[in-house]
N, C-alpha and C positions, 0 to 999 in steps of 0.2 A: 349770810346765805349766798350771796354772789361768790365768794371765796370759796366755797363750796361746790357750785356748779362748775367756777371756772376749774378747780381740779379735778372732777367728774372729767368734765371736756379735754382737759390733757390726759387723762387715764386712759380714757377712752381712742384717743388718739394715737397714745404709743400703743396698747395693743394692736391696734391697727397696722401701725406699721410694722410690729412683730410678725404680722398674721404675714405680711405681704412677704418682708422677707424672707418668711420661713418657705413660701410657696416658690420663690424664687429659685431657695436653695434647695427645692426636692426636686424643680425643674431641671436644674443643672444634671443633678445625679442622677435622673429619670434618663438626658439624654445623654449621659455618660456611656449609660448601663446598655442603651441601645444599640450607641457608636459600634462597628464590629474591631476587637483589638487584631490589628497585623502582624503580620508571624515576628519571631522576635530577630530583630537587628534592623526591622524594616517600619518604619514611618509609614501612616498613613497616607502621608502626601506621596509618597514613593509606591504605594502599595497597588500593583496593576493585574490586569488581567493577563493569565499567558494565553498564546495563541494555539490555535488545536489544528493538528495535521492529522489528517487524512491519510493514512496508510495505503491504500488503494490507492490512491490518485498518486501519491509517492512512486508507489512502486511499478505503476502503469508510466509512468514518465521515466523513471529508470530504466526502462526498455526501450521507449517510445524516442525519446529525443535523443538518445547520441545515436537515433540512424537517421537520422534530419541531414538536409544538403544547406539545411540555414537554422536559424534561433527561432523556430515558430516553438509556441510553448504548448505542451498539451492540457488538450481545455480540461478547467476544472482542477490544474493541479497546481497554478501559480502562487496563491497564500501558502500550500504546506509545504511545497519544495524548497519557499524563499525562507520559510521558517526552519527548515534542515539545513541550508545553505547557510543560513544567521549562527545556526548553532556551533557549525564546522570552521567559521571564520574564529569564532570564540575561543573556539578552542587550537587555534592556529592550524589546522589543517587545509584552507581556503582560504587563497587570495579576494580582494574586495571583490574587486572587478568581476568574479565570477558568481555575487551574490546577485540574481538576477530573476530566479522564479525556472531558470530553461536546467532540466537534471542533464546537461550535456556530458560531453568526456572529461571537463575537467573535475565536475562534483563527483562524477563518478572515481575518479584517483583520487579524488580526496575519502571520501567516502569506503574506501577499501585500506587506504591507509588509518583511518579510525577504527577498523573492525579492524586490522592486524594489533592495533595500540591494546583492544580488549581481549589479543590473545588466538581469536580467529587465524585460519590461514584457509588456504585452497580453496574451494566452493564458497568456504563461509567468507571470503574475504574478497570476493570480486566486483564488491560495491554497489550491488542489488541489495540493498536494506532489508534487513530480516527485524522480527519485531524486539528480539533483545536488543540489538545493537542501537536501533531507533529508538527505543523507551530508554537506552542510557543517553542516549546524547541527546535528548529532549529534557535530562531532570533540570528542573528548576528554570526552562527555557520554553516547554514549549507541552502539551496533554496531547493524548495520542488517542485516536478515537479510528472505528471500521480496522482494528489490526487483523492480520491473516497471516493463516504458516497452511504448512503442508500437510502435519498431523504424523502421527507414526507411521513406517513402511511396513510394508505389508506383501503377503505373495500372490501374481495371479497368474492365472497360465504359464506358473512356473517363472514367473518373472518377478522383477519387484519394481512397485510402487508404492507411491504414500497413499494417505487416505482421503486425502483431494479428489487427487485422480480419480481415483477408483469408485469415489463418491457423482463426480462427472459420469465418466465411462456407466454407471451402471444408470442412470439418467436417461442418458444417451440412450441404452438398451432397451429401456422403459416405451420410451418415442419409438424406438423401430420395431419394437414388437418380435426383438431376435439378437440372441448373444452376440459378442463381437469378441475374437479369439486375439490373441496378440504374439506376434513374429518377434516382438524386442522390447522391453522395459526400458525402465531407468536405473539409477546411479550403476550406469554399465561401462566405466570409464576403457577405451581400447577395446572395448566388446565387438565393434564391427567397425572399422577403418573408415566406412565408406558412410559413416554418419556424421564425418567428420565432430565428433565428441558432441554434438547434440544430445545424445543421450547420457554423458556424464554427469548430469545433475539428475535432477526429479523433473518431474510434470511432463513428460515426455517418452512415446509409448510407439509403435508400429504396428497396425493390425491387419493380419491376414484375409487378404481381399479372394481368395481361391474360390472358384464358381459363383461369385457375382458376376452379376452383367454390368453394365458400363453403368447404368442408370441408374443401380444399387449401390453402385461405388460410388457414385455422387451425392447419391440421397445420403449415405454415410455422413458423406464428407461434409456435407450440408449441415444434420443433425447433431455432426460433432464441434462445430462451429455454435450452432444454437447457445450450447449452455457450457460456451466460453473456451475450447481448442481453439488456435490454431491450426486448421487440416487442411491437408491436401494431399490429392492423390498421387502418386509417383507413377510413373511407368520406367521400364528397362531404356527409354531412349533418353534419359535423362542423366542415367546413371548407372553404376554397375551394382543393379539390384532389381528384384523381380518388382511385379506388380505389387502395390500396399499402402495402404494410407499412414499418413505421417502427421501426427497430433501433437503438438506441444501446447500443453496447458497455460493461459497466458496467468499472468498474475501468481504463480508457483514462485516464491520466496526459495525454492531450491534449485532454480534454473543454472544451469550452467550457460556461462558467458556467449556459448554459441546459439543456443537457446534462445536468450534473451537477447540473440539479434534476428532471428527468425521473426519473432511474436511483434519487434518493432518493426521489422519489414512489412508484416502483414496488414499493420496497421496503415503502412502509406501504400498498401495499393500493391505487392510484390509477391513474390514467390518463394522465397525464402530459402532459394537456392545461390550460389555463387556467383550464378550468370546476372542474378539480379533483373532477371525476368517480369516481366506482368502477371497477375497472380491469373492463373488461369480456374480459381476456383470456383464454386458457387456463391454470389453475393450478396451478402445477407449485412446488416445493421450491426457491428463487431461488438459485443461485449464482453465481459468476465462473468465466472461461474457464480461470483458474489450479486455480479446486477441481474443477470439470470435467476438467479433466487428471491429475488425482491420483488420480479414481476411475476411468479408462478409459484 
């Protein structure tokens, strides 16, 4: 009878220890099945997160900082500029030293020499980041989130524009309760000498100020400002051109190079003429048509 119980007691003991094992081993596979697998070549010890730039803030710093008299960085754009700068070193277009967070002049040659590599030239290649060029040079480096373009051109007053613009402008109109006609578009390269090619890209327009008063030209120039132009008013003693407001859409991905030095003028306080003047406009709290849209 004892020899009996005592193998009872060992039976009963290896099952036991079956029971555990087995639970052991569903554990494993339980947390196998959980683990997430990493893309293939890549280890999960290796497996990281990429960092996300900010389109906006990118391309506001690509205007904004190579009109700097120093390395001040524009706020809000340091993580995604250093991650396009990370990118362009990678790819040997950018020395180290110039990965820093500041879109100066020299990312910007760099950054135009990579749009010419994908075939770009002229406009498309002056080193304002448009969002094809920036979603190639991000793959596998970097996710690209708030992207912006221009949209197709279009005609108005006989002129053309994209559909940015035009999406502004008619905003614009909304607020002042009265159309607003236009003296000169965009992509008008050599159209008027005396814009010095400001107007050779997009986002960039002139409207005929004729029988306003002084007060209505500002309010203008005010409300064109609001939902993201830079404007200001011209007079004839400035230049060899009549009375007229002069808007360049800030953050237009089609700006021509003179353009996007006007909008980073504006930014520090200027006029966005040659003489490098104090901005003699209305002063308002400067945003883009994007942040303008998020608060209305």
């Amino acid at each position: 009878m004892a020899s009996v119980t005592k193998t009872r007691t060992a039976a009963t003991r290896l099952l036991t220890a079956v029971a555990v094992l087995s639970g052991l081993v569903l554990s494993a596979a339980q947390a196998h099945a959980a683990t997430p697998t990493p893309p293939a070549g890549e280890s999960s010890a290796t497996a990281t997160v990429l960092p996300v730039v900010d389109m906006e803030a990118t391309v506001l710093a690509a205007q904004i900082d190579p009109r700097r008299a120093d390395s001040t960085q524009t706020p809000g754009a340091h993580d995604s500029v250093l991650a396009v700068e990370q990118a362009l070193q990678a790819r040997g277009f950018l020395a180290a030293q110039w990965v820093d967070g500041y879109f100066g002049t020299s990312t910007t040659t760099a950054y135009a020499a990579y749009q010419r590599s994908l075939g770009f030239s002229g406009l498309d290649a002056n080193g304002l980041p448009g969002v094809t060029s920036l979603t190639s040079l991000g793959q596998g480096r970097y996710t690209l989130t708030r992207t912006i373009g221009p949209g197709a051109k279009l005609q108005r007053d006989g002129y053309t524009v994209n559909t940015r613009t035009q999406n502004m402008l008619t905003e614009a109109e909304r607020l002042l309760g009265f159309h607003l006609t236009l003296d000169q578009g965009s992509y008008n390269p050599g159209g008027d000498p005396t814009s010095a090619g400001t107007h050779d890209g997009g986002g960039v327009v002139d409207i005929n100020v004729d029988g306003m008063t002084s007060a209505t030209r500002n309010n203008v120039a005010l409300v064109l400002r609001q939902v993201g132009f830079a404007a200001w008013v011209r007079n004839p003693t400035q230049g060899n051109w009549p009375w007229h407001i002069h808007a360049a859409a800030i953050n237009d991905t089609d700006l021509a190079t003179q353009a996007q030095n006007q909008t980073g003028d504006y930014y520090l306080g200027l006029n966005g003429l040659a003489n490098h003047g104090a901005d003699d406009g209305p002063r308002i709290t400067i945003q883009t048509w994007e942040q303008y849209q998020r608060t209305h």
